[in-house]
CHARMM-style PDB file with segment names, atoms N, HN, CA, C and O in Angstrom:
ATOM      1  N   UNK     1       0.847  -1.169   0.000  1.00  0.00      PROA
ATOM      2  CA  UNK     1       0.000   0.000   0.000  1.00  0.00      PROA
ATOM      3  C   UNK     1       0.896   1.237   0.000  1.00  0.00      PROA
ATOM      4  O   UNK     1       1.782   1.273   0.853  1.00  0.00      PROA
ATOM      5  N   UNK     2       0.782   2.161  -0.778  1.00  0.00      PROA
ATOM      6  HN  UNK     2       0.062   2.132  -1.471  1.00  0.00      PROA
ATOM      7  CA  UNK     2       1.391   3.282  -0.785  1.00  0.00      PROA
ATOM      8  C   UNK     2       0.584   4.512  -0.171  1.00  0.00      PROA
ATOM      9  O   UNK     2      -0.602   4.751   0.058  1.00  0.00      PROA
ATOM     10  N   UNK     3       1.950   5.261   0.005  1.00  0.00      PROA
ATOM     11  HN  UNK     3       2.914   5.067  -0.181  1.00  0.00      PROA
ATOM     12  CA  UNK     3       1.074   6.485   0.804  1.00  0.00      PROA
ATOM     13  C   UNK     3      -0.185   7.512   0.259  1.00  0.00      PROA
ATOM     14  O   UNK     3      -0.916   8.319   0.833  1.00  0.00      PROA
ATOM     15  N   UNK     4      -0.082   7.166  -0.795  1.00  0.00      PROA
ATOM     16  HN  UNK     4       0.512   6.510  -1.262  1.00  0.00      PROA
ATOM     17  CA  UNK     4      -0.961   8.060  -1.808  1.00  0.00      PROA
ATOM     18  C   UNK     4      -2.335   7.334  -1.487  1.00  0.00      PROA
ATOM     19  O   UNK     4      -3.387   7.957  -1.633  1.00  0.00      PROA
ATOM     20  N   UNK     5      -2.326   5.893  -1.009  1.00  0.00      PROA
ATOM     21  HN  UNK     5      -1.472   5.387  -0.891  1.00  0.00      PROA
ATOM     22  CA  UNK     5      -3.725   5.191  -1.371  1.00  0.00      PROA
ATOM     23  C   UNK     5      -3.971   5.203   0.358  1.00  0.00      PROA
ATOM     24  O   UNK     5      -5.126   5.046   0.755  1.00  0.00      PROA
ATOM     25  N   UNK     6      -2.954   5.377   1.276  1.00  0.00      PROA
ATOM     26  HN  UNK     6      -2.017   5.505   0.953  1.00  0.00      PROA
ATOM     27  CA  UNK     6      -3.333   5.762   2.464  1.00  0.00      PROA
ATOM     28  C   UNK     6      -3.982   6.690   2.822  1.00  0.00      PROA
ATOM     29  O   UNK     6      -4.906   6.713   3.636  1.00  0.00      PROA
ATOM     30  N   UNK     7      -3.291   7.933   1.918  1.00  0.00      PROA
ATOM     31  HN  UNK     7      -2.541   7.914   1.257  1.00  0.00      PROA
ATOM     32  CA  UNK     7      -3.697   9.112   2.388  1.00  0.00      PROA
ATOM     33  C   UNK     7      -5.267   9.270   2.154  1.00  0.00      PROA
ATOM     34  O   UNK     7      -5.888  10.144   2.759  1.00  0.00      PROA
ATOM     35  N   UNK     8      -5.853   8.455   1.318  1.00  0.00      PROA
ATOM     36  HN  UNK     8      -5.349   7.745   0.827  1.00  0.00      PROA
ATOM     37  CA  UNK     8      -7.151   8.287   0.654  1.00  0.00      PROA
ATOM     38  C   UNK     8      -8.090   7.404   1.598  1.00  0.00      PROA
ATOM     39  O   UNK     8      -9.190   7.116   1.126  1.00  0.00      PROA
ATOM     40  N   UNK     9      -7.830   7.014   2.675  1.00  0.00      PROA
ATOM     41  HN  UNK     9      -6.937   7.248   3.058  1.00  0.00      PROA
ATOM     42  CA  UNK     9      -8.653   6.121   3.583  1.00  0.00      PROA
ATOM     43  C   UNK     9      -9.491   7.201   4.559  1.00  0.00      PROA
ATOM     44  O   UNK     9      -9.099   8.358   4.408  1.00  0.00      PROA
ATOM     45  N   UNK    10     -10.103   7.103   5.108  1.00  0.00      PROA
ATOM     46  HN  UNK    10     -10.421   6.163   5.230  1.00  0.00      PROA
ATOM     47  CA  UNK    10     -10.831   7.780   5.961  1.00  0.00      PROA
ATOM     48  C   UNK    10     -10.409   7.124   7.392  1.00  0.00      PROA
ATOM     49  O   UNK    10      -9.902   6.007   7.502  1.00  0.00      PROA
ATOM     50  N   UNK    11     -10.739   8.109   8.592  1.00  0.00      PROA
ATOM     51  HN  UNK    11     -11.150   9.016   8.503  1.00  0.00      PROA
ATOM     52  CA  UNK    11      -9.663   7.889   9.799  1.00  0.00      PROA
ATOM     53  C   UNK    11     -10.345   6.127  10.113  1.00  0.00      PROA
ATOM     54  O   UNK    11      -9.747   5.070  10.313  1.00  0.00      PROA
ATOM     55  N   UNK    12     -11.370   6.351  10.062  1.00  0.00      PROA
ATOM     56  HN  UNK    12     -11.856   7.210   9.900  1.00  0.00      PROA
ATOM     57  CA  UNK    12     -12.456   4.670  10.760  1.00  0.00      PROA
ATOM     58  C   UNK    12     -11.657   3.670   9.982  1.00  0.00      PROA
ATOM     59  O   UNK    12     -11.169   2.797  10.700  1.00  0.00      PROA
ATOM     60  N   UNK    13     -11.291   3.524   8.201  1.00  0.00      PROA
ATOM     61  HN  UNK    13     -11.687   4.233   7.617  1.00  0.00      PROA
ATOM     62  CA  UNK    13     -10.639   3.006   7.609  1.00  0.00      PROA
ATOM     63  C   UNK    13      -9.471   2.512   7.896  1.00  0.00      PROA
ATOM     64  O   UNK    13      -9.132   1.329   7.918  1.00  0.00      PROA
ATOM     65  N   UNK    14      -8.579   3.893   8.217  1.00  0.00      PROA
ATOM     66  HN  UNK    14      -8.855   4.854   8.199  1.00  0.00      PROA
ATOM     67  CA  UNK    14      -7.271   3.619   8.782  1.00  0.00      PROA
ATOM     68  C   UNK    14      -7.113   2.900  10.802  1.00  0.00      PROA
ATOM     69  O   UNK    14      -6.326   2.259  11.499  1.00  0.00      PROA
ATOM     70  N   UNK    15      -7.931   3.320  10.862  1.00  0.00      PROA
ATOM     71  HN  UNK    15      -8.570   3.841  10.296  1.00  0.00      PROA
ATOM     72  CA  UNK    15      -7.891   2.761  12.573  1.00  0.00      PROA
ATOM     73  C   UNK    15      -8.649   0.831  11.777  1.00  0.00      PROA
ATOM     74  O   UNK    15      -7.785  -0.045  11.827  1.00  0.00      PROA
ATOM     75  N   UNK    16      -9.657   0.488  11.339  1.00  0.00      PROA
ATOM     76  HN  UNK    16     -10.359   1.199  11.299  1.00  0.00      PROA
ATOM     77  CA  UNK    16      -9.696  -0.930  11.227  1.00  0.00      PROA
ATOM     78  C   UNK    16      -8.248  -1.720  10.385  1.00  0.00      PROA
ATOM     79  O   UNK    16      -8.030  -2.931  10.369  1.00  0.00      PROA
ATOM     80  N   UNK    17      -7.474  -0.737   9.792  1.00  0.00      PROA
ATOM     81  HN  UNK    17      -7.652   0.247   9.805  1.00  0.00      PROA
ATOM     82  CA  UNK    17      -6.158  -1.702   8.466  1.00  0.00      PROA
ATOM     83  C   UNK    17      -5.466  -1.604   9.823  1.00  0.00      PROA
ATOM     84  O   UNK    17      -4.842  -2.598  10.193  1.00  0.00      PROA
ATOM     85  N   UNK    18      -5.495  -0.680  10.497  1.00  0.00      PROA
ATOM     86  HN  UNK    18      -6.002   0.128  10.196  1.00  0.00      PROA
ATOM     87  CA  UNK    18      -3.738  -0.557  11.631  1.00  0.00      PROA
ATOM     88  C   UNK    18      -4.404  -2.171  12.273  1.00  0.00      PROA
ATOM     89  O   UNK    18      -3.835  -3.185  11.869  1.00  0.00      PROA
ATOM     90  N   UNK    19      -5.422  -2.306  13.112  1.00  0.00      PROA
ATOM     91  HN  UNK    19      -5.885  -1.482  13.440  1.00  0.00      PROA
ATOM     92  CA  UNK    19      -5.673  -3.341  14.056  1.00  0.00      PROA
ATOM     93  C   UNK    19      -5.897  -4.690  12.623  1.00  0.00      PROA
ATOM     94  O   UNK    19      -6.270  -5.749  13.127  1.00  0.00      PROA
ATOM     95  N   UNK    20      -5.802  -4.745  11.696  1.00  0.00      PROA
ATOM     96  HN  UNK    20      -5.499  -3.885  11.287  1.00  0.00      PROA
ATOM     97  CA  UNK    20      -5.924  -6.350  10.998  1.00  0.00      PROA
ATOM     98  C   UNK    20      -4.587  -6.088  10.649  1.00  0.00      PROA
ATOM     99  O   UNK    20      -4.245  -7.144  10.117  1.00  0.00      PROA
ATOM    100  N   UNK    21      -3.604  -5.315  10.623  1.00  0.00      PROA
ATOM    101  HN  UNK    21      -3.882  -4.457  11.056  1.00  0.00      PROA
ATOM    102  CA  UNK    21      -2.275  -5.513  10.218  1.00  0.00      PROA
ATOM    103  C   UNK    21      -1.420  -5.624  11.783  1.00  0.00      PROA
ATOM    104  O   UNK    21      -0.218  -5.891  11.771  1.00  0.00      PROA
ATOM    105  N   UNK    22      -1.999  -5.444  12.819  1.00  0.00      PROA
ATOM    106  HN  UNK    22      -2.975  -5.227  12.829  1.00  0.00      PROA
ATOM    107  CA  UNK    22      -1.171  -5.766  13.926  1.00  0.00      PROA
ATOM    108  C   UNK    22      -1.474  -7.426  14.508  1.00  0.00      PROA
ATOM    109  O   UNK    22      -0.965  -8.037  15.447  1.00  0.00      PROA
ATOM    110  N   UNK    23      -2.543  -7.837  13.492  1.00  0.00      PROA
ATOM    111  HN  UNK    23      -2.957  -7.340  12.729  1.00  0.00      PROA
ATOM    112  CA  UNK    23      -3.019  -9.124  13.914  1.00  0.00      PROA
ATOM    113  C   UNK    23      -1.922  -9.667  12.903  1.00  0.00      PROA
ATOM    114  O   UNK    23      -0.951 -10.340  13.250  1.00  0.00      PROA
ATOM    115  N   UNK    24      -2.162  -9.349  11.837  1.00  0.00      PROA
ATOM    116  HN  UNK    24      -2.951  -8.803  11.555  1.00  0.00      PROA
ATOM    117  CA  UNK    24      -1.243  -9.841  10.788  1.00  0.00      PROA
ATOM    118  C   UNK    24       0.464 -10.329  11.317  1.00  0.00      PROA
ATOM    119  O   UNK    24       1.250 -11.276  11.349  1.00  0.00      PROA
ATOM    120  N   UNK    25       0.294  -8.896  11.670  1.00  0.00      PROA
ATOM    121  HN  UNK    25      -0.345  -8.127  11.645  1.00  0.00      PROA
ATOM    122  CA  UNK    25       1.801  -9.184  12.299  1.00  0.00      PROA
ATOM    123  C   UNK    25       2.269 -10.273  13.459  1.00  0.00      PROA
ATOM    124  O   UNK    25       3.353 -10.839  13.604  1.00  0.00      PROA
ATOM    125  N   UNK    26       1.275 -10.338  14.087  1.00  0.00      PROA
ATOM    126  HN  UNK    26       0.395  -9.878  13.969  1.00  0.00      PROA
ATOM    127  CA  UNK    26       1.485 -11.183  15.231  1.00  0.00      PROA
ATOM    128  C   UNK    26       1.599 -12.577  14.544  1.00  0.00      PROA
ATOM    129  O   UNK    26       2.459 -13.443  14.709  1.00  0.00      PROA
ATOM    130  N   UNK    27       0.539 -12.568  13.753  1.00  0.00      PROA
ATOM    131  HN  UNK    27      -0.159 -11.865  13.619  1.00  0.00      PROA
ATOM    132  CA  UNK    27       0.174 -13.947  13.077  1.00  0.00      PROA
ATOM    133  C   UNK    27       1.854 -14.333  12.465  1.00  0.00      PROA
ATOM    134  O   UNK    27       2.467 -15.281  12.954  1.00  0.00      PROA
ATOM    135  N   UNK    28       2.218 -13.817  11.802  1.00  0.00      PROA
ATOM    136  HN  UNK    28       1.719 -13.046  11.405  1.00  0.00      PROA
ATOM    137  CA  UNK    28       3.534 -14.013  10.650  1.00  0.00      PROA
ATOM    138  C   UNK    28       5.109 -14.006  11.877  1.00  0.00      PROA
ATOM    139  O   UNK    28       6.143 -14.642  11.671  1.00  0.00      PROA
ATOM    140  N   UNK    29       4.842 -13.142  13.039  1.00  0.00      PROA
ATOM    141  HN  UNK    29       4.002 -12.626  13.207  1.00  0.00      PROA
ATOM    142  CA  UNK    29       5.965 -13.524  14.116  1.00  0.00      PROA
ATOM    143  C   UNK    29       5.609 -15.073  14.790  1.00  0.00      PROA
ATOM    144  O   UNK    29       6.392 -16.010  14.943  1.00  0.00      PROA
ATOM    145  N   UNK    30       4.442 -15.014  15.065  1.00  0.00      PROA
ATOM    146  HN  UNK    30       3.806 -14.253  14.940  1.00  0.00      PROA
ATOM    147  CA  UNK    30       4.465 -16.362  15.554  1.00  0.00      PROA
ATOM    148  C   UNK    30       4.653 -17.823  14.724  1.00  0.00      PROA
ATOM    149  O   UNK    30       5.103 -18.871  15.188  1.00  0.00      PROA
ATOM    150  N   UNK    31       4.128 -17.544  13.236  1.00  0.00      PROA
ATOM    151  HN  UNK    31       3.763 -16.692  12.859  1.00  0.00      PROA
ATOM    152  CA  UNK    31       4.346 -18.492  12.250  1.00  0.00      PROA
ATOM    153  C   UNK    31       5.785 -18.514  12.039  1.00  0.00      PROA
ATOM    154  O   UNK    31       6.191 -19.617  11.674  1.00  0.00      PROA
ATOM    155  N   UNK    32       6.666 -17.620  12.162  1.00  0.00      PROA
ATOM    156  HN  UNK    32       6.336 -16.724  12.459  1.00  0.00      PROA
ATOM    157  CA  UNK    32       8.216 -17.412  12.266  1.00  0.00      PROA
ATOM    158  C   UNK    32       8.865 -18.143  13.227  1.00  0.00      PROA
ATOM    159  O   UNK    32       9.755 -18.983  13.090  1.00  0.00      PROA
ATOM    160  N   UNK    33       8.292 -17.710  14.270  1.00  0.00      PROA
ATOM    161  HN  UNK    33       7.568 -17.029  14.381  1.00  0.00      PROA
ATOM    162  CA  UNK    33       8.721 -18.876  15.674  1.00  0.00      PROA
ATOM    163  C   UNK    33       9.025 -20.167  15.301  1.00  0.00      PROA
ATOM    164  O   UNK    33      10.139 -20.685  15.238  1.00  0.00      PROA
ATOM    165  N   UNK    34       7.901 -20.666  15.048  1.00  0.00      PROA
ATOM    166  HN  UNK    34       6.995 -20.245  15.100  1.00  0.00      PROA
ATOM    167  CA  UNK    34       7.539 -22.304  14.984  1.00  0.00      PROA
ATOM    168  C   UNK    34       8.432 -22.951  13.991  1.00  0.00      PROA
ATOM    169  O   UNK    34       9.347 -23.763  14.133  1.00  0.00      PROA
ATOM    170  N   UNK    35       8.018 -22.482  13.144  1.00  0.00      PROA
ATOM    171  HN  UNK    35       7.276 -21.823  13.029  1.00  0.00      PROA
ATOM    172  CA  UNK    35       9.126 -22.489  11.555  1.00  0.00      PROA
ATOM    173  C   UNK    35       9.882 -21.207  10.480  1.00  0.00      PROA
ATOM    174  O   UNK    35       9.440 -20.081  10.250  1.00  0.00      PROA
ATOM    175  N   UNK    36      10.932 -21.741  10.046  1.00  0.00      PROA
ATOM    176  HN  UNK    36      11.291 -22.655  10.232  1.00  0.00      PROA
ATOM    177  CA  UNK    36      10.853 -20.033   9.107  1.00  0.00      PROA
ATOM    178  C   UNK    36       9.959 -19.950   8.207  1.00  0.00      PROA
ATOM    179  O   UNK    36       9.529 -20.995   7.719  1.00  0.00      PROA
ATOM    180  N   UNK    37       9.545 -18.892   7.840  1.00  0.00      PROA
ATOM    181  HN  UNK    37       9.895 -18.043   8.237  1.00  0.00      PROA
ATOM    182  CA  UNK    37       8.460 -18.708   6.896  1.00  0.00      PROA
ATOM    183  C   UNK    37       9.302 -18.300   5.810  1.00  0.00      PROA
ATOM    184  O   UNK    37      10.506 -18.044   5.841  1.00  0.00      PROA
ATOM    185  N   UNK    38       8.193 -18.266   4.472  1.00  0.00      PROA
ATOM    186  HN  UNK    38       7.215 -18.474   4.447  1.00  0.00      PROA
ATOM    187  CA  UNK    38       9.235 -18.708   2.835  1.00  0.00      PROA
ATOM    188  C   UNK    38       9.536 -16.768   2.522  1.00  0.00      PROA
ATOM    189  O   UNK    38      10.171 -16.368   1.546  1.00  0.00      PROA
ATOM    190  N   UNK    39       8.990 -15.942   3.458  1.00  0.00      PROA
ATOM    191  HN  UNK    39       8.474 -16.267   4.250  1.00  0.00      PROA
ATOM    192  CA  UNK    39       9.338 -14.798   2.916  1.00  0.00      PROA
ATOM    193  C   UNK    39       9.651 -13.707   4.139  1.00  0.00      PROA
ATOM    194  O   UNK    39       9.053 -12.631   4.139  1.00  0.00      PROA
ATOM    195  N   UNK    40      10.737 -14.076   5.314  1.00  0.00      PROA
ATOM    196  HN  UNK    40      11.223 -14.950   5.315  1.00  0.00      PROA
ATOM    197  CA  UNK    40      10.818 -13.379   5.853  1.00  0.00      PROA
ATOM    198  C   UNK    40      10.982 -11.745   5.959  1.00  0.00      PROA
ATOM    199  O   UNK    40      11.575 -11.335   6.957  1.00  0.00      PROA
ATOM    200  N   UNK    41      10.499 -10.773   4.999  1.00  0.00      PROA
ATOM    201  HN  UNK    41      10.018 -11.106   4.188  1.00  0.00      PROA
ATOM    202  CA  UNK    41      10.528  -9.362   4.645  1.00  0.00      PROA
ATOM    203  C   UNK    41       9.541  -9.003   4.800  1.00  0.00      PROA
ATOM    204  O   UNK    41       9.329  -7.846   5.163  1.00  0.00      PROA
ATOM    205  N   UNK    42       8.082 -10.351   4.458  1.00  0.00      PROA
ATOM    206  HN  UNK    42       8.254 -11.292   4.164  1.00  0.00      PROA
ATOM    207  CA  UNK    42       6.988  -9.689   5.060  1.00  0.00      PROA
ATOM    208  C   UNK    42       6.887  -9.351   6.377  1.00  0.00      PROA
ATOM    209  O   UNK    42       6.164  -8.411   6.707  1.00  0.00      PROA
ATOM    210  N   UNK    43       7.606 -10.082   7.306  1.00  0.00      PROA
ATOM    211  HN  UNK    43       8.194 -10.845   7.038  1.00  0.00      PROA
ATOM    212  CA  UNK    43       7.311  -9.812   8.820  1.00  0.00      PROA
ATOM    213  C   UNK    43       7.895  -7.782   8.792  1.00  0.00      PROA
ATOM    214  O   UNK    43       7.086  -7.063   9.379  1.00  0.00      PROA
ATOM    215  N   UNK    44       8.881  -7.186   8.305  1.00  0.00      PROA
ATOM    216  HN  UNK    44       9.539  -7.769   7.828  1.00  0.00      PROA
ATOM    217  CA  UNK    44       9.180  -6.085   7.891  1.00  0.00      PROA
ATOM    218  C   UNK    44       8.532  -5.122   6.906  1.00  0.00      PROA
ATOM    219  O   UNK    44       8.755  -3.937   7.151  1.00  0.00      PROA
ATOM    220  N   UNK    45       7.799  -5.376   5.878  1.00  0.00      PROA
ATOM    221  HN  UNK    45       7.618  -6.340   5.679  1.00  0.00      PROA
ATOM    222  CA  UNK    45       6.857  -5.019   5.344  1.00  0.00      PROA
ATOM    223  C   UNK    45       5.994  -4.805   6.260  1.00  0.00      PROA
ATOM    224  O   UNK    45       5.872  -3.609   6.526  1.00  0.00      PROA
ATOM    225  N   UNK    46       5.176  -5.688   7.001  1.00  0.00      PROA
ATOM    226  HN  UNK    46       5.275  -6.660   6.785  1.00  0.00      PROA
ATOM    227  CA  UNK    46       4.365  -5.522   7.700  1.00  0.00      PROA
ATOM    228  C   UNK    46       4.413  -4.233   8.680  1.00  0.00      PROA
ATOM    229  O   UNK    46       3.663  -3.257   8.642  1.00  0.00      PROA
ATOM    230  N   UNK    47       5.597  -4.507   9.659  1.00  0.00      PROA
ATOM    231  HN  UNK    47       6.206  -5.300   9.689  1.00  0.00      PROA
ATOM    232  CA  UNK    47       5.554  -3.433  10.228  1.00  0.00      PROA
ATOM    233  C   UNK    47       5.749  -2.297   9.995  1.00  0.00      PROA
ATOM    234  O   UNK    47       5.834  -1.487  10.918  1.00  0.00      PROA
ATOM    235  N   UNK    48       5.874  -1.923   8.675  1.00  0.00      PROA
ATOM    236  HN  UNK    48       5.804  -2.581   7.925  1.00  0.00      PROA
ATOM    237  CA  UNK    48       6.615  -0.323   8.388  1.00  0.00      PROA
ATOM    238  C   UNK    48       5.520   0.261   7.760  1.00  0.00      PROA
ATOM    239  O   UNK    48       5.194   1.446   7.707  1.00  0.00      PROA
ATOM    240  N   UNK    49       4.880  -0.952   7.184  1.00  0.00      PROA
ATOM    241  HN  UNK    49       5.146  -1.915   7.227  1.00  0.00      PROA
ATOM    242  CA  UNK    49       3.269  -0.514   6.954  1.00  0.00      PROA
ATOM    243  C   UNK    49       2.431   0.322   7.888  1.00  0.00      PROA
ATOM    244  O   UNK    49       1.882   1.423   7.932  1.00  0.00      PROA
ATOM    245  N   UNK    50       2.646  -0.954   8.741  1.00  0.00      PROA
ATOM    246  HN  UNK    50       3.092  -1.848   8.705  1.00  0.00      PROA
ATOM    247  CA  UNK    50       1.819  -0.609  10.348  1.00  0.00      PROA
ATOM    248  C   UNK    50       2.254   1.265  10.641  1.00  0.00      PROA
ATOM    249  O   UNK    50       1.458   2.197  10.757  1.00  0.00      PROA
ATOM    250  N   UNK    51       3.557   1.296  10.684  1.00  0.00      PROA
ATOM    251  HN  UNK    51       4.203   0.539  10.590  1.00  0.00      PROA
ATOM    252  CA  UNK    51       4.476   2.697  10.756  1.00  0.00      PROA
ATOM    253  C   UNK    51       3.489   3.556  10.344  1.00  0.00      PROA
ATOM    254  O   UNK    51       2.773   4.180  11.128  1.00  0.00      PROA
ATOM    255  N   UNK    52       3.396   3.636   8.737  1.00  0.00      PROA
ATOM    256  HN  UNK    52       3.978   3.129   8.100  1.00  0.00      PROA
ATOM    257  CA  UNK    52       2.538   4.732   7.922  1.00  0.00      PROA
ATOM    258  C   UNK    52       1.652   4.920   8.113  1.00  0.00      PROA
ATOM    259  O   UNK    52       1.251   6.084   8.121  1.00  0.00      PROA
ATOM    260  N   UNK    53       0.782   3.786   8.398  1.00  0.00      PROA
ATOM    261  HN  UNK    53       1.108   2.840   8.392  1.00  0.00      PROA
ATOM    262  CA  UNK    53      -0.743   4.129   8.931  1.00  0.00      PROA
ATOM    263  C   UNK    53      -1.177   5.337   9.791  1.00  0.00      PROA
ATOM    264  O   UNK    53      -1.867   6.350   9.682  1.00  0.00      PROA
ATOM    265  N   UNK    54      -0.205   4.526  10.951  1.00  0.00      PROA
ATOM    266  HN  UNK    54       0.356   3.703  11.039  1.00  0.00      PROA
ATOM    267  CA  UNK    54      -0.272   5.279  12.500  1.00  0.00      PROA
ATOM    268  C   UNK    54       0.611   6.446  11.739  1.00  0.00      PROA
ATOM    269  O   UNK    54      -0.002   7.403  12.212  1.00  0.00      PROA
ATOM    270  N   UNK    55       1.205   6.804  11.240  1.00  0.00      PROA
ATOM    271  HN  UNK    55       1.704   6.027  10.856  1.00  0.00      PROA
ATOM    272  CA  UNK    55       2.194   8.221  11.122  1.00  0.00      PROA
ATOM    273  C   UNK    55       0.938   8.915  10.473  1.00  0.00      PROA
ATOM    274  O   UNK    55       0.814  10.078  10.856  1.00  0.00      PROA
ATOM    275  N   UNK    56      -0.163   8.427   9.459  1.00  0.00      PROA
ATOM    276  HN  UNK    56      -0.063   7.482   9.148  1.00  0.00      PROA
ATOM    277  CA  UNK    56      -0.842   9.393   9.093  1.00  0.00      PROA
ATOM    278  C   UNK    56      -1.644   9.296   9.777  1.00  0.00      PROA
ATOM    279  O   UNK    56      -1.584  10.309  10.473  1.00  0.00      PROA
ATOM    280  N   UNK    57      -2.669   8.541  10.181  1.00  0.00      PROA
ATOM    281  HN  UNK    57      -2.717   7.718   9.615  1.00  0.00      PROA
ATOM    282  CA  UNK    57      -3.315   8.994  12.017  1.00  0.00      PROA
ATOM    283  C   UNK    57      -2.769  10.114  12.312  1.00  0.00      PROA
ATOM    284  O   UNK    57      -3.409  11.040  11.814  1.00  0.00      PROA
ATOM    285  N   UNK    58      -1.431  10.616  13.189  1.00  0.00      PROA
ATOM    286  HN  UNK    58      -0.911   9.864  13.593  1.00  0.00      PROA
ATOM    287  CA  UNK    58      -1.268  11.218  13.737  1.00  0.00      PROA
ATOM    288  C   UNK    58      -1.014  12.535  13.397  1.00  0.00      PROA
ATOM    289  O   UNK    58      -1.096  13.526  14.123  1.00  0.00      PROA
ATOM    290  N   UNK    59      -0.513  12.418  11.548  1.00  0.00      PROA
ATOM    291  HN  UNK    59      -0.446  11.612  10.959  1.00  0.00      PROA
ATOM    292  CA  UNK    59      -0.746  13.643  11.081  1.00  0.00      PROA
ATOM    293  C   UNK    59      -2.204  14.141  10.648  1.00  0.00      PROA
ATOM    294  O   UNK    59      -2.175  15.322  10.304  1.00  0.00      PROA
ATOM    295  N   UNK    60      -3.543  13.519  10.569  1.00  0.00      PROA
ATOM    296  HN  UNK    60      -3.567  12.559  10.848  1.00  0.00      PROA
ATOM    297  CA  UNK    60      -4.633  13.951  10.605  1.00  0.00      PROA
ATOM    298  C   UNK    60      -5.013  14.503  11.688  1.00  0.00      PROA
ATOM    299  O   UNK    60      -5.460  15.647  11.601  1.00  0.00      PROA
ATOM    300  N   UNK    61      -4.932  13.755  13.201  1.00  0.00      PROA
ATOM    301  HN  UNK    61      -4.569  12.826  13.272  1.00  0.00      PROA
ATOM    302  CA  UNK    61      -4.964  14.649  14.292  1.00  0.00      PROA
ATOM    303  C   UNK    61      -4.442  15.752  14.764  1.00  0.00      PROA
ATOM    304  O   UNK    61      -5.180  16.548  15.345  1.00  0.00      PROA
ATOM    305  N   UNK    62      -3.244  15.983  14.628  1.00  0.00      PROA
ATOM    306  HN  UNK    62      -2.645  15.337  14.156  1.00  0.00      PROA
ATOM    307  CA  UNK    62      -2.655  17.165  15.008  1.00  0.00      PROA
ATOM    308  C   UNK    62      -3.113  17.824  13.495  1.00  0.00      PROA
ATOM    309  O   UNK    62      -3.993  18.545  13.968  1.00  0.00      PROA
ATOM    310  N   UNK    63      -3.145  17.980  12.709  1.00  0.00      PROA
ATOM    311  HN  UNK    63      -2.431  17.395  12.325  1.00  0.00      PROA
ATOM    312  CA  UNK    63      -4.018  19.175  11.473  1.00  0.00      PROA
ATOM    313  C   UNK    63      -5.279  19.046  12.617  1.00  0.00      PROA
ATOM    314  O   UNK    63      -5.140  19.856  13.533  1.00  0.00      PROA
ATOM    315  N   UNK    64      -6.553  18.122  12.737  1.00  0.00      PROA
ATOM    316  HN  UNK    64      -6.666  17.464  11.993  1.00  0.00      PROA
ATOM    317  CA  UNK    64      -7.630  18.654  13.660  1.00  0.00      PROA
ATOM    318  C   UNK    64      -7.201  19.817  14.629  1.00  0.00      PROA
ATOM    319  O   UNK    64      -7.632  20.963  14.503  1.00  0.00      PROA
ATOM    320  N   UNK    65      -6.216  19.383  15.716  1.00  0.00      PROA
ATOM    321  HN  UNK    65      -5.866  18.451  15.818  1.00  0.00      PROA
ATOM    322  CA  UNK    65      -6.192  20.010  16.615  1.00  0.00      PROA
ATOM    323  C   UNK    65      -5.689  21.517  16.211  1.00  0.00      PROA
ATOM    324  O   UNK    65      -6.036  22.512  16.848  1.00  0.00      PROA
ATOM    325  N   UNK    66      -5.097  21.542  15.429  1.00  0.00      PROA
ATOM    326  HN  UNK    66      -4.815  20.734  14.912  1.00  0.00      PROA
ATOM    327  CA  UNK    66      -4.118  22.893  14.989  1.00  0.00      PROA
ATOM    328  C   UNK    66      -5.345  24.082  14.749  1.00  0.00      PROA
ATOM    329  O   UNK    66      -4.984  25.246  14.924  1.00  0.00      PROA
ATOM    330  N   UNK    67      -6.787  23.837  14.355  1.00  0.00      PROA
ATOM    331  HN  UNK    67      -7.080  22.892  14.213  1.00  0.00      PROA
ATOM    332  CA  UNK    67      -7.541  24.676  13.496  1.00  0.00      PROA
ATOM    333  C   UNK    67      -8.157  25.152  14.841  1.00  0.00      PROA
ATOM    334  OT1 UNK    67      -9.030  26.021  14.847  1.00  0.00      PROA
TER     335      UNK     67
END
């Protein structure tokens, strides 16, 4: 997902992708545990994803609060 198609989510949008991508994540560390998995970059993908989400969250809120 790129930031351009982030920036295009609405906040309810972006608050349900952050919580199925922190499940995600858990899911793919723990599948890591047990065994290696065939593409360890997603576990890194994942989280930097997770990153952008929440980074634009927080730049939508502080623009709210600023006005």
């Amino acid at each position: 997902m790129r930031n351009k198609e982030i920036r295009m989510l609405s906040e309810e949008q972006l608050k349900e992708r952050i919580q199925a991508e922190k499940i995600a994540l858990k899911k793919l560390k723990f599948a890591h545990a047990i065994s290696p998995i065939e593409n360890p970059m997603q576990i890194r993908h994942t989280r930097r994803l997770i990153a952008r989400l929440l980074t634009e969250l927080r730049r939508r809120e502080l623009a709210r609060n600023s006005k």
